[in-house]
C-alpha positions in Angstrom: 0.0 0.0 0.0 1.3 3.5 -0.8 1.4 5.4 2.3 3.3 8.5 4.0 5.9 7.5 6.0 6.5 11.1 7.9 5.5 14.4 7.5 8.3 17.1 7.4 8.0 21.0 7.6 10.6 23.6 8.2 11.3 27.9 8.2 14.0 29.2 6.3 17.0 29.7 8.5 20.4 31.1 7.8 23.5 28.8 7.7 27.2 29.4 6.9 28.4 27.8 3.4 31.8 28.4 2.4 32.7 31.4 4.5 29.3 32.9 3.3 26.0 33.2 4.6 23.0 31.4 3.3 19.5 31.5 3.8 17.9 28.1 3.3 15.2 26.1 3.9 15.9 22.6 3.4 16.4 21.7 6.6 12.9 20.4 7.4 11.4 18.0 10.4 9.1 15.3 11.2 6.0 16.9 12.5 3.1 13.9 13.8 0.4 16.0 14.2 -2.3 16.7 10.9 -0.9 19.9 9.2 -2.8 21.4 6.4 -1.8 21.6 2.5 -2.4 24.6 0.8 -1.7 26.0 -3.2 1.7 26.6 -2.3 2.9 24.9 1.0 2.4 22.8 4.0 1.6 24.4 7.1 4.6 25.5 8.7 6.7 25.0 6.0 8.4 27.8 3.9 10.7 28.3 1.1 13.7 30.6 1.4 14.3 31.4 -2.4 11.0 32.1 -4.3 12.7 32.9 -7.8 13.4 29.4 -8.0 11.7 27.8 -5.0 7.9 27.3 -4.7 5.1 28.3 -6.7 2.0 26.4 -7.7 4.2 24.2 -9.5 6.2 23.0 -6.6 4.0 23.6 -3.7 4.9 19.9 -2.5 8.2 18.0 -2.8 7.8 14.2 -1.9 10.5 11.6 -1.4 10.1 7.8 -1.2 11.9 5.7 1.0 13.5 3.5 -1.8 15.5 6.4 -2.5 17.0 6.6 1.4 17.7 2.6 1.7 19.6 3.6 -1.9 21.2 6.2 -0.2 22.5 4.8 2.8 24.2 2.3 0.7 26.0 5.8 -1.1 26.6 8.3 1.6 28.6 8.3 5.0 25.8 9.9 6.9 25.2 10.0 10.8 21.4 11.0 11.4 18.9 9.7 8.4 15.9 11.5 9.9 13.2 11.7 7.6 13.1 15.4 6.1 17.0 14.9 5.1 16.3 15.9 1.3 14.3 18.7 2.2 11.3 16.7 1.2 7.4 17.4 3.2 6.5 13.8 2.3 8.3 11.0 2.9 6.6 8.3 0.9 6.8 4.5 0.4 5.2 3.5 -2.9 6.0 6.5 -5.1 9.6 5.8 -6.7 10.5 8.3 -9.8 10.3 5.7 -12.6 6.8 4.7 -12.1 5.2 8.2 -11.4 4.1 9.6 -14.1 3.9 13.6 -15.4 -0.1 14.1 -14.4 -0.9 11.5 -12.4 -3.3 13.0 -9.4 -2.8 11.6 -6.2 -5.3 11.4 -3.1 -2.5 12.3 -0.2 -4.6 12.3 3.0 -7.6 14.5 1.9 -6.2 16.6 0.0 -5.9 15.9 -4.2 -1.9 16.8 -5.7 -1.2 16.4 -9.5 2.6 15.4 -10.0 3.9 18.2 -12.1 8.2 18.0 -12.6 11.3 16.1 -10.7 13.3 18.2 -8.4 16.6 19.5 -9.7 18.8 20.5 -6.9 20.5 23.7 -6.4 23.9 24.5 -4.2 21.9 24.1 -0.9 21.7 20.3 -1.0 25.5 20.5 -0.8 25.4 22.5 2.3 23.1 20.0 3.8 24.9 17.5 3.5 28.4 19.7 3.8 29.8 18.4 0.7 30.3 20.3 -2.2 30.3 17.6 -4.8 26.5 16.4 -3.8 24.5 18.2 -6.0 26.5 16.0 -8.8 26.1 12.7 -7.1 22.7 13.4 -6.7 21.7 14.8 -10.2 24.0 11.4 -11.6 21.9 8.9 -9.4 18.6 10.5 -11.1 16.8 10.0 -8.2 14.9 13.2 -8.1 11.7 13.3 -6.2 8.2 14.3 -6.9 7.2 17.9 -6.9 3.5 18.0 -6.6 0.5 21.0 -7.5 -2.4 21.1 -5.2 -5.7 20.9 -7.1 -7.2 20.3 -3.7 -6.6 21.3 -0.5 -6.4 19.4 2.2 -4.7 17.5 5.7 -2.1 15.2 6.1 -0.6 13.1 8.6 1.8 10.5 8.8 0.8 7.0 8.1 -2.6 8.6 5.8 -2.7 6.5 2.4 -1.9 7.8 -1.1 -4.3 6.5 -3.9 -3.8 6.9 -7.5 -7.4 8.5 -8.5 -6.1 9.9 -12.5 -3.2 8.8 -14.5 -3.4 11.0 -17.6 -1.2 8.5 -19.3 2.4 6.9 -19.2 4.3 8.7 -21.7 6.6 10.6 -19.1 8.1 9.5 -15.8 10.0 11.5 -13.2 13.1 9.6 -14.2 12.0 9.9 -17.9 12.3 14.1 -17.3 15.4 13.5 -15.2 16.9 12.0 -18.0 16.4 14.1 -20.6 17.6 17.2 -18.2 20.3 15.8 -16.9 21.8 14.1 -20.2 20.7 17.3 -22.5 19.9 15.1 -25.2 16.9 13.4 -26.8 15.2 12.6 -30.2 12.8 14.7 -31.2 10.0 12.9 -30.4 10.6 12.5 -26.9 11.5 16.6 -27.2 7.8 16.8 -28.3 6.7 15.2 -25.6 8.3 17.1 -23.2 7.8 21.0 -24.9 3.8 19.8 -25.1 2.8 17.8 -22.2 -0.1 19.5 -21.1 0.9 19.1 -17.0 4.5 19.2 -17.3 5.9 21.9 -15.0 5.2 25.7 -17.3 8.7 26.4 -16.4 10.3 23.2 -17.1 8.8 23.2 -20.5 10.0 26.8 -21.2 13.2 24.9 -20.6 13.3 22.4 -22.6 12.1 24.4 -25.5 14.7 26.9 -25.3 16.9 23.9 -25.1 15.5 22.8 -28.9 15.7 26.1 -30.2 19.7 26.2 -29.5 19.8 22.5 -30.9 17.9 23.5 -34.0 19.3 26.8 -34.9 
């Protein structure tokens, strides 16, 4: 059964990265009461960086637990509290390569649409004080689900996810990571990607400037 494992919320703080400071908020915590989801966040939860944090499009980032037994096979890590990735749900049941670009989820009561992987910026590598882990992590493709809230509603660990739409199966998370990571693709799968109608707007404004400087 697909379920949430934990919960995890957190406030932007600022940290010290290579003798600068940094405001962040990926560092995020299990929470076991029932918080609410809204259009753009979990209660109690706020991004630091809105130019390229947040927004409708990634109101909700989720993170299954197949990627942290992965992990802790990779990584020299001391605490593996849920939350590490900067995720709000932890999931078990939702790995990248069988979630697909449009599938709607019931998470708890409230209704999320999967709408783009997660592509990490420098921060990751402050959280886990390494500055080669952004690379490690874009090279194991194992990206995460941002989600957009079509419904509102509550969430607590151990609520059920259901799978109530599935558009169709022509893009996975790791399908998208692919193609973004690698910068390459026929042009078919190019189509697919510039006009899949639930594909993150801004990650399909990226992809088709990435065919335009291909094809001129």
């Amino acid at each position: 059964m697909q379920r949430i494992v934990s919960v995890n919320v957190g406030l932007p703080q600022v940290i010290e990265w290579q003798g600068k400071p940094v405001s962040t908020g990926i560092f995020k915590s299990p929470v076991t009461t029932r918080l609410r989801i809204s259009r753009l966040n979990v209660a109690g939860d706020q991004q630091a960086d809105l130019s390229v944090h947040g927004g409708p499009d990634k109101a909700v980032y989720a993170y299954d637990i197949d990627h942290y037994a992965y992990w802790k096979q990779q990584l020299d890590w001391p605490d593996w509290t849920y939350g590490l990735f900067g995720e709000n749900l932890t999931t078990d049941g939702l790995p990248d390569p069988v979630v697909y670009i449009g599938s709607v989820y019931r998470v708890g009561s409230a209704r999320l649409q999967v709408a783009q992987p997660r592509f990490p910026c420098f921060k990751l590598n402050a959280r886990f004080n390494d500055r080669s882990m952004v690379r490690t992590f874009s090279n194991a493709m194992r990206c995460g689900i941002y989600f957009r809230v079509l419904d509102e509603g509550d969430v607590q660990a151990g609520d059920s996810i259901t799978l109530e739409e599935e558009p169709d199966r022509s893009l996975s998370i790791r399908d998208v990571a692919e193609v973004y990571f690698s910068r390459s693709a026929n042009s078919e799968r190019m189509d697919q990607l510039v006009n899949h109608p639930f594909l993150a707007k801004n990650l399909k404004n990226h992809f088709k400037r990435f065919r335009w400087s291909i094809e001129k």
